[in-house]
Every structure is written in structure tokens, then in C-alpha cells.
N, C-alpha and C positions, 0 to 999 in steps of 0.2 A: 765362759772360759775367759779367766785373766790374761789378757796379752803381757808379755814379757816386755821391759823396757829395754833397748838397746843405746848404750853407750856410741855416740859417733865415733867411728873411728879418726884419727891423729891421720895427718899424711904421712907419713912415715909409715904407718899399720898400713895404710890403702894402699902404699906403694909394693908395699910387702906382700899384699893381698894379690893384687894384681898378677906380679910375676908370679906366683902361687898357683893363680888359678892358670896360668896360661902354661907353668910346668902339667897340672893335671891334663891339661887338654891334650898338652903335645904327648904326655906317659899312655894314654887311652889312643893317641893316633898310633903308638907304636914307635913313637921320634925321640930314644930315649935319651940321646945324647943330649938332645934340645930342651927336653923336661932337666934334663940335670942343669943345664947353663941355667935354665930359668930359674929355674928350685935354687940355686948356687946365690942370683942375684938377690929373692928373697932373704935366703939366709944371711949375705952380707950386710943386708940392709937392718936385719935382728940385730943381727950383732952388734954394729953402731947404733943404733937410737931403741932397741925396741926391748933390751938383755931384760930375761927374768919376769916380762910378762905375759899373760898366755898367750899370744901371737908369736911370740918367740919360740915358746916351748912349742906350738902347733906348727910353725914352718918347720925346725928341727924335725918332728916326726913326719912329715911328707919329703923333706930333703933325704932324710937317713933311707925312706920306703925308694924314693928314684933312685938312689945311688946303690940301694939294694937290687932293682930291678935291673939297671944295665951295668952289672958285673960287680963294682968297686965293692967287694966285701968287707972287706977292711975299713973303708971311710965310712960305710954306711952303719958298721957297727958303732964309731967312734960317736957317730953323730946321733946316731939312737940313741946311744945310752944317755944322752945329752936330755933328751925327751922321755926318757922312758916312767922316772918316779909321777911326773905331770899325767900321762896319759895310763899312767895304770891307776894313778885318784880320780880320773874320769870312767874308769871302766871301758876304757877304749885299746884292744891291740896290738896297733899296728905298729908301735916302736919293737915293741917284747917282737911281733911276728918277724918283722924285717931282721933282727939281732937273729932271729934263731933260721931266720933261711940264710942268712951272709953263712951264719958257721957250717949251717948244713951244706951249703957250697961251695966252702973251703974242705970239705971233710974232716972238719971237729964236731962230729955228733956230741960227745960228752958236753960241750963248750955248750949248747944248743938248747942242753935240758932245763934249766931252771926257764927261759924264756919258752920253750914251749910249754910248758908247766902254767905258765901265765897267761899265755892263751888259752890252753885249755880252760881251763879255771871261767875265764870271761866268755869265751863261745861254744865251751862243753864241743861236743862232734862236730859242730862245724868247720873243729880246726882242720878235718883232714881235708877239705874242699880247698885248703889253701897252699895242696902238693899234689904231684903226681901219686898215683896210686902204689908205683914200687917203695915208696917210702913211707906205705903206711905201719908196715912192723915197723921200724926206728919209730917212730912219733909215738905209734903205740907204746912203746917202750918207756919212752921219754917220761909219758906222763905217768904210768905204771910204776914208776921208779926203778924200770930196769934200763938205762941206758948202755948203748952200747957205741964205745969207744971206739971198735975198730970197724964199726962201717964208716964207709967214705963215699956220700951221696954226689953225684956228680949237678952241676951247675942249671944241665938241660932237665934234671928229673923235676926242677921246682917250677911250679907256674909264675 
């Protein structure tokens, strides 16, 4: 087995890394506020030194996923979508997923379906392990190409 060579990361990446990793910690304690500042300092730090490389686009989709997690639906779509073409050439996701529970908890189901469509696509049924069970018609739906508009999932139904 060839080991892969790894590029050292820049301080800037490491720094970037760092608050990254310490947003996942604080998002898995349940401290989501905390994961967001983290995740936040991360992404400032892309922003200034890191634009356009895949450290940048991978903070963007763990920032867009915390900011999808404690509520900001709206930010965390803005910020997905920021990462979304990057992590759907990797076969990864979690930008498409975060986009499609922000709208699902806004109650724009219709808004919701090409990104859940995307995930289906990449994790086939596992996608419904990533909602509560009353939303598995809409999902179903979703990727069915029957969406529907006028359900309006509420915020607590998404895990």
C-alpha cells in the first residue's frame, strides 16, 4: 500500500484548522453557539489568506453545517452554497445536506429539492437517517420528483 504524500500545511491552514477542529468538538458537545464562533474564526481566517483553496472551501462546508445546526438558516445556506460545487466533486454531502435542512426549516420544502436530490444521489437511503422520521414523505418526495411546496417542516423535526 502506497502512502499518500501530504503537503504541510501554511499557518494560516493550521490556524484555520485548529478553530475548525475545536468548532467540531464544541458542535458534538452540544455548545452550538461556541462551534459557531469557532467555525466563524475559521472562516475569517479563509477568507483573508486561504480564498479558493480546499481548506477554504472545507471550512465553508463545516461553517455553513454549524450555522445550519444552531438555527441561522439563512446564513448557513448562504455559506453552503459557497462550498457546495467543491464538496459535491468530492462526493461529499454535507454542504447540499445543510442547504436542504436550512430550507426544510424554514418551510421551503420546494427550495430543498434539487439539494436533497444531491444527497440522495451520494448516500442513496441513508439520506433519511439525517431527519426525523415525520419527514420522510417530503424527502421521499423530494427525490421522487414529487415535491411538495406546501408542507412546512418545522425546525425541531430535523436532527
Amino acid at each position: 500500500m502506497t502512502k499518500k504524500k501530504t503537503t504541510p500545511m501554511s499557518p494560516h491552514e493550521r490556524e484555520a484548522y485548529e478553530h475548525a477542529r475545536a468548532g467540531i468538538r464544541l458542535g458534538t458537545e452540544g455548545k452550538l453557539a461556541e462551534a459557531v464562533d469557532a467555525w466563524r474564526q475559521a472562516s475569517e481566517i479563509a477568507d483573508a489568506h486561504l480564498a479558493f483553496l480546499d481548506m477554504y472551501y472545507w471550512v465553508k462546508s463545516g461553517y455553513g453545517a454549524a450555522l445550519c445546526d444552531a438555527g441561522h438558516y439563512r446564513e448557513s445556506i448562504t455559506v453552503s452554497m459557497i462550498s457546495r460545487e467543491w464538496t459535491l466533486e468530492r462526493n461529499q454531502p454535507l454542504s447540499s445536506l445543510s442547504i436542504a435542512r436550512a430550507y426544510l426549516a424554514l418551510g421551503e420544502g420546494e427550495a430543498a429539492v434539487p439539494y436533497l436530490r444531491d444527497v440522495h444521489h451520494l448516500i442513496g437511503d441513508a439520506i433519511f437517517e439525517q431527519f426525523d422520521a415525520d419527514l420522510e414523505p417530503e424527502v421521499q418526495a423530494a427525490i421522487a420528483g414529487r415535491g411538495n411546496g406546501d408542507a412546512s417542516p418545522t425546525a425541531d423535526r430535523l436532527k
